[in-house]
Structure formats: structure tokens, C-alpha cells
N, C-alpha and C positions, 0 to 999 in steps of 0.2 A: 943627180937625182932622177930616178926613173919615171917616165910622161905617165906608167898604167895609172889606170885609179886606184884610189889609197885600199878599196875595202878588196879589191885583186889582190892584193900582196899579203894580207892577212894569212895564216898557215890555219890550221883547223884549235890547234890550242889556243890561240890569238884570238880566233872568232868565240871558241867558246867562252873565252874570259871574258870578251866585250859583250855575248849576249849575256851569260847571266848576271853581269854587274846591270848591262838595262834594265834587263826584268827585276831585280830586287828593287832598282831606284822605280821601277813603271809603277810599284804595285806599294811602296813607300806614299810616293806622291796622291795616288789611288788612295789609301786610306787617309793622309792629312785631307785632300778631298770631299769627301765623304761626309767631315765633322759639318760642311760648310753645307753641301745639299741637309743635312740633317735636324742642325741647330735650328731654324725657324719652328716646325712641328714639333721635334724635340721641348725646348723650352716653352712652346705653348701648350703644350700637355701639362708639363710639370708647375707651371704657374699660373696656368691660366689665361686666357683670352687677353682678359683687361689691363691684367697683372703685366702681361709679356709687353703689352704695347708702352707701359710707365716703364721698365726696366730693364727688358726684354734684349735690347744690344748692348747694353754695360754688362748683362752676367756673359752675353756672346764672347766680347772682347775682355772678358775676367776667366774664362775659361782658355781662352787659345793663347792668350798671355802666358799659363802654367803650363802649355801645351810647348811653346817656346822655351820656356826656361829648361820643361824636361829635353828637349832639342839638343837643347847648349849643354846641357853638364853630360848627356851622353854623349855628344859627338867627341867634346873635350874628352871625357875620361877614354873612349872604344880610341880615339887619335892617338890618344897616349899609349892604350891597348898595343894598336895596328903596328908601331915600332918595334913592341916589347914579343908579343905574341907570333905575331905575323900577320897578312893584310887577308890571306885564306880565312884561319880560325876565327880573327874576329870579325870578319861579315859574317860566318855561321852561327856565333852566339846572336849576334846584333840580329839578324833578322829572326832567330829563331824568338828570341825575346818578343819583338814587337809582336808577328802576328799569333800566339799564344797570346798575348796581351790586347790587342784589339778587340776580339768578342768581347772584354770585361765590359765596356761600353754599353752593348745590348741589354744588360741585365742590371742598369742603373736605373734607379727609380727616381733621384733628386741632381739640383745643378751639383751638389758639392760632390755628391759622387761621380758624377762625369767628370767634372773637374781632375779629383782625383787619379779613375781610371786613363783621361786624355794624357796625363803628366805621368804613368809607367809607359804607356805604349811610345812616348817621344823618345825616352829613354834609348829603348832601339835603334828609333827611326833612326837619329840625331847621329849615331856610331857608325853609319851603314858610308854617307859620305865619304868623307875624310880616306878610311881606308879602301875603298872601291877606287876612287878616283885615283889612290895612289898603286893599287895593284895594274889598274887599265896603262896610266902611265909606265910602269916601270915594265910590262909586258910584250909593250909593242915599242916596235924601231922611232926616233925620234922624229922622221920626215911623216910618220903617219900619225902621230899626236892630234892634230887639228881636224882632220876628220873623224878620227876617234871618241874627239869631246865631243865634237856635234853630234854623234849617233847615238853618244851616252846622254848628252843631258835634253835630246829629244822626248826621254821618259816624262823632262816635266810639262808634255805637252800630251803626250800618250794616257798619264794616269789620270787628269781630269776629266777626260773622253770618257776613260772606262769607267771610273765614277757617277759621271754624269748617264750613261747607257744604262747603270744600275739604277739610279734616280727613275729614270724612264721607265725598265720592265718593273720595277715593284711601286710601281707610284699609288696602287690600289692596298699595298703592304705596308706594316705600322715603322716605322724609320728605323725600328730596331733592325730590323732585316739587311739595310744594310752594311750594318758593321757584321753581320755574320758573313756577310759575302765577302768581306773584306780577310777575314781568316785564309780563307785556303789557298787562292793564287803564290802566297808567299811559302807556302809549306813546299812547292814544285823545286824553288832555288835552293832550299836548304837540301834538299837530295842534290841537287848535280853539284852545287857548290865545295861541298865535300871531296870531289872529283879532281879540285883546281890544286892544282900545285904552286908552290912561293916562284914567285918570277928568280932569272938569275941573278939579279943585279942586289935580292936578300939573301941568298944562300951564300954561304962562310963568314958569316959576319955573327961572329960571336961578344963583342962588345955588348952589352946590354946597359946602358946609364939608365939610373932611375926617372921618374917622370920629373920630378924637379930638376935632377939634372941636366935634365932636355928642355926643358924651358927655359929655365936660366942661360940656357946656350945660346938660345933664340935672342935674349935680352943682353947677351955678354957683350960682343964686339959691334963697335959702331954701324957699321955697313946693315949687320944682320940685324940688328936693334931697329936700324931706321927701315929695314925693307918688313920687318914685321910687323911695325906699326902700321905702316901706309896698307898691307893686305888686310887686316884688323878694319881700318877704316875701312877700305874698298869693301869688306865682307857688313862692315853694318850697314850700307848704303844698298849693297845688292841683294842681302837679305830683308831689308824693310821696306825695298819697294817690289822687290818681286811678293814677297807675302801678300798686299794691300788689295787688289785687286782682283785675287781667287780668292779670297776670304767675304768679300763686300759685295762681291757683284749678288746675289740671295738678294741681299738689303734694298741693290740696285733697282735689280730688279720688279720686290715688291713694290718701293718706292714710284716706279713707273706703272706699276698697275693694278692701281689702286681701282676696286669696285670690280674687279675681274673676280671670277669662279675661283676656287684655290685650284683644281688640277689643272686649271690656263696656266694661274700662277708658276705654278712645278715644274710644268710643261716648258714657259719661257724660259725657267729659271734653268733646264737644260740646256736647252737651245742655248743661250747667251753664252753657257758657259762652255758648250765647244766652240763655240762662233770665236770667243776671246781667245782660245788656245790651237786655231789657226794662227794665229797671229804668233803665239810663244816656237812653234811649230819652225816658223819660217825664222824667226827672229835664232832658236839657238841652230839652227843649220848655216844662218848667215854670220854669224858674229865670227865662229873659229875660221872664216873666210876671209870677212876683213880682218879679221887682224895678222893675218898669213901675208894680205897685199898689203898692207899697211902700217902695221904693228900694234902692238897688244895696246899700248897707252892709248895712241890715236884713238883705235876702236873703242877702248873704255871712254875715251871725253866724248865722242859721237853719241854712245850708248845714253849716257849719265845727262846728256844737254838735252835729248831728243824727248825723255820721258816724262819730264813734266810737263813739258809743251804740249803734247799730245793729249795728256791725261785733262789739263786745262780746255782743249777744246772738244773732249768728250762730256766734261762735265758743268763746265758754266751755264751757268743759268736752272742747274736741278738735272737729276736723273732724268731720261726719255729715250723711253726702249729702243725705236730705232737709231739715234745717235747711238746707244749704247753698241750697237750689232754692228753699226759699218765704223766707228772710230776706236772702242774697246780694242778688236784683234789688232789695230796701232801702237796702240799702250803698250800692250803684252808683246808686242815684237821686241820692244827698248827694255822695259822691265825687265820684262823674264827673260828674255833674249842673252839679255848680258850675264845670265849666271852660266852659261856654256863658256865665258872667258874664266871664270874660275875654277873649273877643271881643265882648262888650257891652263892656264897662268900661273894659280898657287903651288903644282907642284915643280914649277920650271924655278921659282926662285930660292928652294929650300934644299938644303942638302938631301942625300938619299936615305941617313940614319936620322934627319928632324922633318922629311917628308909630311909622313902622315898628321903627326904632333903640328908641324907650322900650320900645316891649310887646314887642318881640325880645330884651330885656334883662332885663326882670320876665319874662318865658318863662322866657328860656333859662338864667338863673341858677337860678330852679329844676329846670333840670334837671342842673345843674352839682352844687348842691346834696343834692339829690336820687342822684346818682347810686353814691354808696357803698352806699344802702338796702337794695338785694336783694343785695349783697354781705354788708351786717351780717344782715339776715334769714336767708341762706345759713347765717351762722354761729351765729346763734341756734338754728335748726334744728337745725346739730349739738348745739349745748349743751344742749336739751332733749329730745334724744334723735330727730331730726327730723322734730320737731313744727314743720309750715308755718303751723298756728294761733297758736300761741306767738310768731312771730316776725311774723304777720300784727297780734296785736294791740296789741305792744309798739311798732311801728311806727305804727300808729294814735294815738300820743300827738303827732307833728308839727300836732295841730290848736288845741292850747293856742297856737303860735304864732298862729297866722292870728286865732283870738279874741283875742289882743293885739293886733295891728297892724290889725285891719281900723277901728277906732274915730279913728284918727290921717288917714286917706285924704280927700280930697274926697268929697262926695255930689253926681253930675252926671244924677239923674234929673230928665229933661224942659232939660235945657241942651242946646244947637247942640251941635257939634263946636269945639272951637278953632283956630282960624287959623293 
């Protein structure tokens, strides 16, 4: 194996694949983003001052919940797509979908229609996955996979920034402003994406099985039955706890500062939320590391033990803004951190014709999964008198799963890809 560094040995088609698979997922996570700076002013417009504070995070977490589920049935169907179609065509529909669908947002006047417009634009988002991850994969040499994942899934640290940057310059602007922003950045990839050709490893492969026939595959033989289960679980653990904590910190936030000005408020509620995604920053550039020195499983039970311990001494005793700024980027290193081993990992264990389809599936079920969570959080809120912390930490228990089922998985450090 050659000592250069991985991103030296990239060839100019190789980097072009790996940047515009970032920038779709940068400007993806940017708009889920977005809903979070938005939804406080958002729904205190539309019900009211008084109204918002009696109900005000149950429609929050009833809205991102169908934001979820549209997540999961897109990624699943565009997964199933990515096999059938190609991993090219369908990130061009998938993103072209969402941000055409994004502005609908701005021009909603009630919750059930955000609701509604939140659940077409996931549609997209949800697709964009699955087959990205699997183009980066199958584009580049196998010894540069792991820093590959790191630079791709650093976007989920990139697009809360540039969310949070837009929160900032339009903070004197009505919140609709910013789902208009969120439009254009993604129209740049559907022009070069157009440009990318199928990696080799999809060209000649004329077999086409239907999409049930590709699942059923997943679920035929013992081996492939039990490694799809165990990514399924790993994806609802990785998906419900990285979601928790870029969706809540708003809540945290107000929570800690209460009797402050609202544009302090906004102002903090910035701030905290680059502050937290230093932390997602270092966490997905270090995971595809350790698991290189150490193995993918290792890194997964480090990841999945480290996060609720962390999240527990950021939040005992009540939200308070400064804990929240120096223990928060902790969190998000474990959390979100660990979704960089699932663009390492889900496509190492699936074959190369149920690629997209497996890890679109261990995805997107946890996001299926996943998606009642900030609706029960919503309501634990209330039940605790709405304490975001309360229902942040009771929620942080989803990771006893993941340390159950990560020990059942395959170990594929230093293995090819499969055929």
C-alpha cells in the first residue's frame, strides 16, 4: 500500500465524483438544517405567542417525524432506484426533486402545510444517500475508501454551518427567506452531476432483478439475512441519535435563555449550533481512522458507549448555555461522528448488484424507525413541563441497541469490496 496521502492519489474524475457527492449531501443536510433554525418563529407566527408555548414542540416533533418518514420511503425507493437505474441518474432526479421542492416551504401559511411540503422535499433528500455513497464507493481504489468517507460525510458538519450562517445574515428577515436560500446551492450539482459517468465496477452488468427481487435476496440466505439485520439496527441507532441533537439544540437553547431579547436568542441559537458541529467535524474525520487502526466493530461499540455518557453530562440537571458550548461539540463527535462509519461500512458488506438497495435499507429503516422520536420527545417536553433536556436524554437510551447488535455484524477491515 502506498505511504502518499489518500486524497494524492485521487485522479481528477475520482475528485470530481467525491466533490459533487459532498456538495449535494452539504446543501441536503443545509436544508434538513434549516427547518430547525426556522421552526421556533415559524410556528409562533402561525399559532401564536401563547398557543406555541402549550403546543408549540409536539407540532415541532409532528412535523420532522413526516419529514422522516418522507426520508425513509425515498431513500428506500431512489436505493432500489440506484441498482436499477444507475447511481449517476438517480442522484440527478433525487436532488433535482428536493431543491425544486424546498421553496414550497416558504409559501406555507399553516403547520399541516409545512407538514406536508417538509414530507415531498424528504422524498429527495432520503434518495440522495444510499446512491452517492454507493457511486464514491465503487469509484475509487479500496485502500482509499476511509478517507473518502471522512471527506464525504464531513458535509454533515459543513451544511449546519452554512444554515446556521444563513440564520445569521437574514436574522432581521421573516424565516421564509430561508428556505428560498436553500433552493439554489443544489441546482450547481445537478449541472456538473450530469457530467459523472457509472463507475466500472456498474458497466456490463445487464441483469436487472426487480426491487422485490433484490430484497428478498438481502433476506434469502442465512449469512446475508443476519448481516442485514444487524446494519438495519446499526442504522436505527445511528439515525436516531445523530438526528436528536441538531433538531433540539433551538429548544436548548431557548431553554437556557429565557428573558433574553429574541435576536440574543437567534443569535445564540447560531452560535451553539456551529459550536456543536465542530464537534460532528472532528468526530466524522476521526471515526474512518479508528476504524482503519482498529476495526469497523471496535469503532462502532466506542462510538455507540461514548454518546450517551457525554450527552448525560451535558444535560443533567437542565439545559445551560455554557455547558451546552463546551460539552455539546462532545456529543456530536460520538453521535454524528459515527455516521461516517456507515458510508465506510454498509457498502463493504453488501454485494455490488444489492449495494445501493442494502445500505438504502439499513438507512432508511432507521429513519422509518426513528421517526416517531421528536414527536415522543415533543411530548415528553410537555410531560416534564418542556424540558428539551429531559426528553433529549431519555432519548439517548436508543444506544443499548446498537451495543447489542453491533457484536453479530461482519468485521470487513482491510477486505475488497464484494462482487
Amino acid at each position: 500500500m502506498s505511504s502518499t496521502v489518500w486524497y494524492r492519489r485521487l485522479n481528477r474524475l475520482q475528485w470530481t465524483i467525491l466533490l459533487i457527492a459532498w456538495m449535494g449531501w452539504v446543501f441536503d443536510i443545509m436544508d434538513t438544517a434549516i427547518f430547525n433554525f426556522a421552526k421556533v418563529p415559524m410556528m409562533t407566527e402561525m399559532l401564536g405567542a401563547e398557543r406555541y408555548r402549550q403546543i408549540g414542540p409536539r407540532i415541532e416533533g409532528q412535523i420532522q417525524t413526516w419529514f422522516l418518514i418522507g426520508w425513509s420511503i425515498g431513500g428506500l425507493f431512489f436505493g432500489l432506484m440506484a441498482d436499477r437505474w444507475g447511481r449517476t441518474r438517480t442522484l440527478i432526479v433525487t436532488i433535482l426533486s428536493y431543491c425544486l421542492l424546498t421553496g414550497l416551504t416558504a409559501l406555507c401559511r399553516t403547520p399541516e402545510q409545512v407538514m406536508v411540503a417538509r414530507f415531498l422535499t424528504a422524498l429527495g433528500i432520503g434518495g440522495e444517500w444510499a446512491a452517492g455513497a454507493a457511486l464514491v464507493a465503487e469509484s475509487l481504489p479500496d485502500d482509499l475508501r476511509a478517507g473518502a468517507a471522512a471527506f464525504l460525510q464531513s458535509a454533515a458538519a459543513f451544511g449546519p454551518v452554512f444554515a446556521a450562517l444563513a440564520n445569521l445574515g437574514l436574522a432581521h428577515n421573516s424565516w421564509r427567506a430561508l428556505f428560498v436560500v436553500g433552493v439554489f446551492p443544489a441546482l450547481i450539482c445537478v449541472v456538473i452531476r450530469s457530467r459523472v459517468q457509472e463507475p466500472d465496477r456498474r458497466i456490463g452488468s445487464e441483469h436487472k432483478p426487480s426491487p422485490l427481487a433484490m430484497l428478498g435476496e438481502l433476506f434469502g440466505r442465512r449469512e446475508q439475512r443476519r448481516t442485514t439485520i444487524v446494519a438495519m439496527l446499526m442504522g436505527i441507532v445511528g439515525v436516531t441519535g445523530a438526528g436528536i441533537a441538531p433538531f433540539w439544540i433551538p429548544n436548548l437553547v431557548h431553554e437556557s435563555s429565557i428573558g433574553l431579547a429574541e435576536a440574543l436568542v437567534r443569535a445564540r441559537t447560531s452560535q451553539a449550533t456551529m459550536v456543536l458541529h465542530i464537534g460532528t467535524l472532528a468526530g466524522v474525520m476521526a471515526f474512518p481512522a479508528i476504524a482503519e487502526r482498529f476495526g469497523r466493530k471496535p469503532a462502532f461499540l466506542a462510538f455507540f458507549a461514548c454518546s450517551p455518557v457525554v450527552t448525560a453530562l451535558a444535560l443533567v440537571g437542565g439545559a445551560n448555555y455554557q455547558r451546552l458550548l463546551w460539552l455539546m461539540p462532545l456529543a456530536s463527535f460520538f453521535s454524528i461522528g459515527v455516521s461516517a462509519g456507515f458510508v465506510l461500512y454498509f457498502p463493504e458488506i453488501f454485494p455490488s448488484r444489492l449495494r445501493a438497495t442494502g445500505a438504502g435499507l439499513a438507512y432508511n429503516v432507521g429513519r422509518i424507525i426513528s421517526a416517531p422520536v421528536p414527536w415522543i420527545i415533543g411530548a415528553v417536553m410537555g410531560a416534564f413541563g418542556g424540558s428539551a433536556a429531559a426528553g433529549v436524554l431519555i432519548a439517548s437510551t436508543i444506544y443499548l441497541v446498537g451495543l447489542v447488535a453491533v457484536p453479530f455484524g461482519p468485521e470487513t477491515k482491510g477486505k475488497a469490496l464484494p462482487e
